[in-house]
Each structure stands twice: as C-alpha cells, then as structure tokens.
C-alpha positions as CSV (number, residue, x, y, z in Angstrom):
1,X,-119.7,-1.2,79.9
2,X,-123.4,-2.2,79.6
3,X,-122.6,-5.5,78.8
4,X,-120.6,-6.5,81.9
5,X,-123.1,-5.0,83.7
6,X,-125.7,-6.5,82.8
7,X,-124.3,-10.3,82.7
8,X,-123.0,-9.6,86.6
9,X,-126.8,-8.1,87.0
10,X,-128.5,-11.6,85.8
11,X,-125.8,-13.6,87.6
12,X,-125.5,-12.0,90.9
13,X,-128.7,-9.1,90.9
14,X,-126.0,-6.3,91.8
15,X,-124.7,-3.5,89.2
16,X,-120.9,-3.0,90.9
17,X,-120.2,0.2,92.2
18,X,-116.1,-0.1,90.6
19,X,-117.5,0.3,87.3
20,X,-120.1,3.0,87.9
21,X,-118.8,5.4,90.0
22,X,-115.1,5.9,87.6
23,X,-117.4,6.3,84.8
24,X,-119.2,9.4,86.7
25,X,-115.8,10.0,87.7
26,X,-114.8,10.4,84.2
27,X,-118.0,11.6,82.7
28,X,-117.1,15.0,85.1
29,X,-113.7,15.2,83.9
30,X,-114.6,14.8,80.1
31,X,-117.5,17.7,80.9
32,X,-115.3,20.5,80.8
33,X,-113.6,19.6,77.3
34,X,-115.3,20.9,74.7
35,X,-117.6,19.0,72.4
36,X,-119.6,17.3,74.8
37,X,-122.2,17.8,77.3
38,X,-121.6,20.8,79.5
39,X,-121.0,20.7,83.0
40,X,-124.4,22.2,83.6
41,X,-125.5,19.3,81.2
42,X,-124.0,17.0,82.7
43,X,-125.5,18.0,86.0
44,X,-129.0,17.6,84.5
45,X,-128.1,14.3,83.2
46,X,-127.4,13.1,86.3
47,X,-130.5,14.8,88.0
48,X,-132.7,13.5,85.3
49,X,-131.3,9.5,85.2
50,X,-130.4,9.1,88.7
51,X,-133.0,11.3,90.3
52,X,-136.0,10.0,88.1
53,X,-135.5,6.4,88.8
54,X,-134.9,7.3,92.9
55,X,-137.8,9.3,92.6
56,X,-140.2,6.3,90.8
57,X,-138.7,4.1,93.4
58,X,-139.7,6.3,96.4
59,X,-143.0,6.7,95.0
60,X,-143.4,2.7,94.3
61,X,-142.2,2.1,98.4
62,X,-144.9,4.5,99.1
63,X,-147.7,3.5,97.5
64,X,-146.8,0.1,98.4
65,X,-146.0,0.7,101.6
66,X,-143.1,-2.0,101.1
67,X,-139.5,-0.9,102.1
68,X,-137.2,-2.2,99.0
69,X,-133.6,-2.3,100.3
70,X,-131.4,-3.2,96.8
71,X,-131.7,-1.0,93.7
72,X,-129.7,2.0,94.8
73,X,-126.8,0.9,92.6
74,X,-129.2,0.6,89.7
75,X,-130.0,5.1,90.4
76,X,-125.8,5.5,90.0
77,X,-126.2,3.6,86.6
78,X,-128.5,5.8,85.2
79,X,-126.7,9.2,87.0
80,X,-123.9,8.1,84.7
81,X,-125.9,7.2,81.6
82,X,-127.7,10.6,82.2
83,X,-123.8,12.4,82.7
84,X,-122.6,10.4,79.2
85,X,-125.8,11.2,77.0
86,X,-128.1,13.9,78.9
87,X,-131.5,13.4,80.5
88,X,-133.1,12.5,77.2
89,X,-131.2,9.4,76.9
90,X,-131.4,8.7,80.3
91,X,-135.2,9.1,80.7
92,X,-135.8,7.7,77.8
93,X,-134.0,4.2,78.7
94,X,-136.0,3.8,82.0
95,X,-139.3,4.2,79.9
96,X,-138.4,1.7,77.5
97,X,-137.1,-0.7,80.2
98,X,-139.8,-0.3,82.2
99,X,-141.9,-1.6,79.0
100,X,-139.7,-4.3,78.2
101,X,-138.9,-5.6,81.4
102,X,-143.2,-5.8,82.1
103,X,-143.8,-7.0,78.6
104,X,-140.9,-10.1,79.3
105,X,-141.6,-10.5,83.0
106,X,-145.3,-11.2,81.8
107,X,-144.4,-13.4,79.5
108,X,-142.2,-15.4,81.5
109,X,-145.4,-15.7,84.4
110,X,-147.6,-16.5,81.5
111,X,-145.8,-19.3,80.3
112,X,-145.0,-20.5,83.7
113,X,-141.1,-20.0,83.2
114,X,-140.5,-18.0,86.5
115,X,-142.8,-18.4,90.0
116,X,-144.6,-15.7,91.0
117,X,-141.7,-14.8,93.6
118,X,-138.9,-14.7,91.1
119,X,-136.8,-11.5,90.8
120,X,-135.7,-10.4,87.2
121,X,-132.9,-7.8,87.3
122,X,-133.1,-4.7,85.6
123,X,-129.7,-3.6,84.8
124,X,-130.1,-5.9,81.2
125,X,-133.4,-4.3,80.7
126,X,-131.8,-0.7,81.5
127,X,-129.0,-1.7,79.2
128,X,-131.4,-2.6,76.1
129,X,-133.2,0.5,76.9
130,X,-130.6,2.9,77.3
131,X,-129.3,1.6,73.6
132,X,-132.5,1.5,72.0
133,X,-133.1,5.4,73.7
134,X,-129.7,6.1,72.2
135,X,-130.7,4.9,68.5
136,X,-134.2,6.3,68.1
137,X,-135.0,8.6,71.0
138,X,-135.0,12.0,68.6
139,X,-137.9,10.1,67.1
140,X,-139.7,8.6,69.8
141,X,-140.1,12.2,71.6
142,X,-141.7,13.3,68.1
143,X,-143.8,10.8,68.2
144,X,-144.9,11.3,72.3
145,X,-145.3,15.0,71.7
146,X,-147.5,14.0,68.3
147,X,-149.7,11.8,70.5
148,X,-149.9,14.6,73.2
149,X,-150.6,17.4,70.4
C-alpha cells in the first residue's frame, strides 16, 4: 500500500483518504485477534504515529507562525502505520524521513534541480522510512539509547 501512495503523493501531493482510512478500519478489526498488536496497542500506535507528526506540525505552524493547510492526510497515514506496527515503527519512520527527505531536498537545492519554492511530498519519504524503521529499528533504538547512555 506504500507504494500507491507514494506514486499518487509525487504525482498529485495528496495521500487518498480511500486507502487510509479502510486500512485503520481493518487494522481495529484485526486488533482483537490474537497474535497481533492489542487493542490498547493499537491505540498507542495510532497516538504515537498520528499524534506525533500532528503534534511536530503544530509546533512547526507555531514557531513559524505560517498556517499550513495540506498534510492532514499525511497524520492518518502514520495513525495507520502506528495501528499495523506500534509506535516504534511509526516514530521511527517520521525520524528517518525527516532525515532523508532534508538530506535529498538539500541536495536537490544544491544542485539547482528544484527552485527554492518547490514542494517535495513526503508520503515517498514516509514510505522509505516506515520500511527502513521496520527492518532495523530494534537496532537503531540500541544504538540511540547507546549514544544517550
């Protein structure tokens, strides 16, 4: 599901709500069998994806003191992501998108590819984090709480 997501993201700058809201649809249903994430998991999945990246963008319209209109559908995403996988996953994907989607949008201003006004989306971004979160993420918090320790 990542994939059409993010393709219609780069094409059209819009994550559809038919795709994400059946999958939180399902993602509650599929709580209450067992061996998955709890409903009370689930829950904190949804709080952590969803409600982390609302939270970063009320924080970036405040500091800014820009109003940003578009990106709701972008909070559902991660709701979901955080419902399928848990609030490690979840967290962990906006960090590393947040890294990569800097690290690329810099290169691309660098080497004059995009104006200075140019939107990227961040659904593809989200995507590649969200699967590179779900590969190595066990080991990326080792290494964060290394650094901290």
């Amino acid at each position: 599901m990542l994939i059409p997501l993010s393709i219609i993201d780069i094409k059209h700058y819009i994550i559809p709500d038919v795709l994400t809201i059946p999958g939180l649809v399902a993602a509650i249903i599929v709580s209450f069998f067992p061996g998955g994430l709890t409903p009370r998991a689930k829950h904190r999945g949804d709080a952590g994806g969803g409600g982390s990246l609302l939270a970063i963008g009320a924080i970036g319209t405040y500091v800014l003191k820009k109003r940003r209109r578009h990106g709701r559908r972008r909070h559902r995403l991660m709701a979901l992501i955080g419902a399928l996988w848990g609030w490690k996953i979840a967290i962990g994907g906006i960090v590393l998108a947040s890294f990569l989607g800097s690290i690329v949008g810099l290169l691309l201003l660098v080497f004059h590819v995009l104006a200075k006004d140019h939107k990227l989306p961040f659904g593809p971004f989200l995507a590649a984090g969200v699967w590179a979160s779900v590969l190595t993420i066990d080991k990326l918090f080792g290494l964060y709480l290394s650094w901290l320790g």
